[in-house]
C-alpha positions as a printed Julia matrix, in Angstrom:
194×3 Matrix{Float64}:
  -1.77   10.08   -0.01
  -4.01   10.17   -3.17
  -6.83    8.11   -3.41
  -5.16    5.72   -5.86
  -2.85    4.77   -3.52
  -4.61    4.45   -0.35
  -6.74    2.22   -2.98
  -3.92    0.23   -3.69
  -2.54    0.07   -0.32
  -5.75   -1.68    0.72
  -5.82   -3.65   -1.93
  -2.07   -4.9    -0.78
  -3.33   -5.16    2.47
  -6.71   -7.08    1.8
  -4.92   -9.53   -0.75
  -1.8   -10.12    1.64
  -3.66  -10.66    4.8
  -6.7   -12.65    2.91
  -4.3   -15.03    1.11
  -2.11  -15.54    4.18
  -5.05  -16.27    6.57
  -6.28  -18.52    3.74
  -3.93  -20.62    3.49
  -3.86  -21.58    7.11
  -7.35  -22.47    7.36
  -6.75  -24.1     4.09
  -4.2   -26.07    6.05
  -6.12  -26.14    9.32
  -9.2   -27.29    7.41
  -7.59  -30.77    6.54
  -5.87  -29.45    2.86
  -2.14  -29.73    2.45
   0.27  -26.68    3.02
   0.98  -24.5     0.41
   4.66  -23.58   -1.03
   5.01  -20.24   -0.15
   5.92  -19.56   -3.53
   2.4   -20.06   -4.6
   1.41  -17.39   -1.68
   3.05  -14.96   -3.04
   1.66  -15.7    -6.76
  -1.85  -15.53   -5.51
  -0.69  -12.63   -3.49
   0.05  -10.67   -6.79
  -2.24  -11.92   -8.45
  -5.31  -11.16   -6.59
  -3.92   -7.61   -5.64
  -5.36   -5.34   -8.79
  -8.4    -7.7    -8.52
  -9.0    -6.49   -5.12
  -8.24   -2.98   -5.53
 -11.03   -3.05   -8.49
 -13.52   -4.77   -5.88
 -12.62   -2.48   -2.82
 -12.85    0.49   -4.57
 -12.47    4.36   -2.79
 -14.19    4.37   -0.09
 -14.22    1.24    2.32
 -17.36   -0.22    3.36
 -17.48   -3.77    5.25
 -19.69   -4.89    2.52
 -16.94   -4.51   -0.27
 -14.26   -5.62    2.4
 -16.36   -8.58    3.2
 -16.56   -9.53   -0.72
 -13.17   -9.07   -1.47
 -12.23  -11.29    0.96
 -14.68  -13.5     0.13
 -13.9   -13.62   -3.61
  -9.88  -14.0    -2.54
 -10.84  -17.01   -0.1
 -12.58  -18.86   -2.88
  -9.87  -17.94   -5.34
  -6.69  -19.04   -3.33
  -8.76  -22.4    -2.86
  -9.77  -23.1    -6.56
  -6.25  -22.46   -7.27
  -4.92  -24.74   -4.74
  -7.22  -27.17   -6.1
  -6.46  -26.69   -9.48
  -2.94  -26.79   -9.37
  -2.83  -30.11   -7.31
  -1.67  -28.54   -4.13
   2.24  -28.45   -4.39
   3.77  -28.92   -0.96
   6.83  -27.74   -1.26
   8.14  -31.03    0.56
  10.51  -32.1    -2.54
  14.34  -31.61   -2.18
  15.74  -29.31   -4.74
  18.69  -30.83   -6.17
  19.97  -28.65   -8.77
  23.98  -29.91   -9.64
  25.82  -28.13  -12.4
  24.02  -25.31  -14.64
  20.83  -25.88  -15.71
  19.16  -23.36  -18.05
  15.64  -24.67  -17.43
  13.08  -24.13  -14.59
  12.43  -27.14  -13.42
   8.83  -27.39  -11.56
   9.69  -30.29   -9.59
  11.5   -27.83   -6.67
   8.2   -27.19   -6.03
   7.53  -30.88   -4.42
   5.15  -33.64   -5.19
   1.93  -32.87   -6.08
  -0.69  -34.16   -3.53
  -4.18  -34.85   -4.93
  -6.73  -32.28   -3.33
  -9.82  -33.53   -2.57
 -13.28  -31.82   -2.46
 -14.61  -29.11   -0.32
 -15.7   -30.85    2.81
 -17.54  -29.16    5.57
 -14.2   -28.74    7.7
 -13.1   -27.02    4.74
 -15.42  -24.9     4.26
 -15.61  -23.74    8.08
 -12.58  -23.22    8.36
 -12.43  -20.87    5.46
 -15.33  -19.19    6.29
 -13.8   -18.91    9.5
 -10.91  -17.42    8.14
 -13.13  -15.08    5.74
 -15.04  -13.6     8.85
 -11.26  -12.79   10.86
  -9.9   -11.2     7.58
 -13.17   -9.12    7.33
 -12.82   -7.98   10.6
  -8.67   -7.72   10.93
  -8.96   -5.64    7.07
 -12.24   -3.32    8.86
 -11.06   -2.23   12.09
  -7.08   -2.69   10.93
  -6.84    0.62    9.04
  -8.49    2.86   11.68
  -6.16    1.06   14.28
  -3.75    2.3    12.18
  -4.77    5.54   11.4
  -5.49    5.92   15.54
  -1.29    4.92   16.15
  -0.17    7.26   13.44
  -2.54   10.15   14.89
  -0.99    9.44   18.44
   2.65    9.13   17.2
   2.43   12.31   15.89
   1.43   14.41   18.61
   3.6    12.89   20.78
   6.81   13.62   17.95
   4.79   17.25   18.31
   4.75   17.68   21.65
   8.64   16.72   22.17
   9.29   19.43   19.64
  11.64   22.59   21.0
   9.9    25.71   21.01
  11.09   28.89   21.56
  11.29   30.17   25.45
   8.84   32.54   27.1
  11.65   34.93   27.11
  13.1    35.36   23.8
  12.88   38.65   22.79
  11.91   39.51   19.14
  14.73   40.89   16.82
  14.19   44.71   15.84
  12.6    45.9    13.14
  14.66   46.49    9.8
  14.99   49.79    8.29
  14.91   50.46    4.81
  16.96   53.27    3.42
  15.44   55.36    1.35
  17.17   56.47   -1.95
  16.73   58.85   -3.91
  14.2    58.57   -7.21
  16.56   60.55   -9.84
  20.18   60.77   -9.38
  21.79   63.97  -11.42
  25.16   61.76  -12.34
  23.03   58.87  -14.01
  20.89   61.16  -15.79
  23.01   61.29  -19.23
  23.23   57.78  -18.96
  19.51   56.85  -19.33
  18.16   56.6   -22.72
  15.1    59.13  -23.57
  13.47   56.86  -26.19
  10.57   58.21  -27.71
   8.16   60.13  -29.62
   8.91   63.63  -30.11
   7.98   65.9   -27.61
   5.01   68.01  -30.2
   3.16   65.02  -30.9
   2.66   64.33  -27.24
  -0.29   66.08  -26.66
């Protein structure tokens, strides 16, 4: 895996589990649920963000501010778009040729960051940190251990097996007398050579 792509597969990872985690504390921290349509928006949305802020090589400090910066940006937006719920019923009869926004439910007025809020994201900032930290070499420590145990149920030859014989070349000869009109003796005369 190149670097851009273990990059970017952080990234994913960092944005998924950051966004995800945030918007249960956002819920357990007194807010209204989100539509899980907007999860996935902020999902995508935050990804090439993150994978700017994480950048090659992982350190908790950039781990900790990416999550950080993707807590306070799933909030803002969750404030800012008036927290759609999701609760609405979708009727949709006939064939409509319009997206209409009110699928998404009634919009619930968010209120300001109170200090449930706030611990319950930072809460939530702290368990990303440390899920996103320790979650790659967990997984780097299963893949490791998957392998040698794929290696070691490998077949391998017996004890026993004995080794095919050598091959022997034949040997032909350099000049053949019957081919020897045949070949072309391109040149330059034999008196200049010299």
């Amino acid at each position: 895996m190149t670097s851009r792509q273990l990059r970017l597969v952080r990234a994913a990872a960092v944005s998924s589990v950051a966004t995800l985690i945030a918007a249960v504390s956002h819920t357990l921290g007194g807010g209204a649920a989100p539509h899980p349509l907007l999860i996935v928006a902020v999902i995508a949305l935050l990804m090439p963000l993150s994978a700017v802020l994480i950048g090659v090589r992982q350190s908790p400090a950039r781990v900790a501010a990416t999550v950080l910066f993707s807590q306070a940006a799933f909030h803002l937006l969750f404030q800012a778009l008036g927290s759609p719920t999701g609760t609405g019923l979708a009727s949709t009869s006939g064939h409509a040729h319009h997206v209409d926004l009110q699928v998404l439910g009634s919009l619930v007025p968010s209120a300001g960051v109170d200090p449930s809020m706030l611990l319950a994201h930072v809460g939530a900032a702290a368990l990303t940190t440390l899920l996103v930290w320790r979650g790659e070499s967990v997984v780097r420590t299963i893949a490791r251990w998957v392998r040698a145990l794929l290696r070691r149920g490998a077949p391998t030859a017996p004890a026993d097996h004995r080794r095919p014989a050598t091959l022997r070349s034949f040997v032909l000869p350099p000049f053949d007398a019957a081919v020897s009109p045949a070949v072309s003796r391109r040149g330059p005369p034999a008196l200049l050579r010299g």
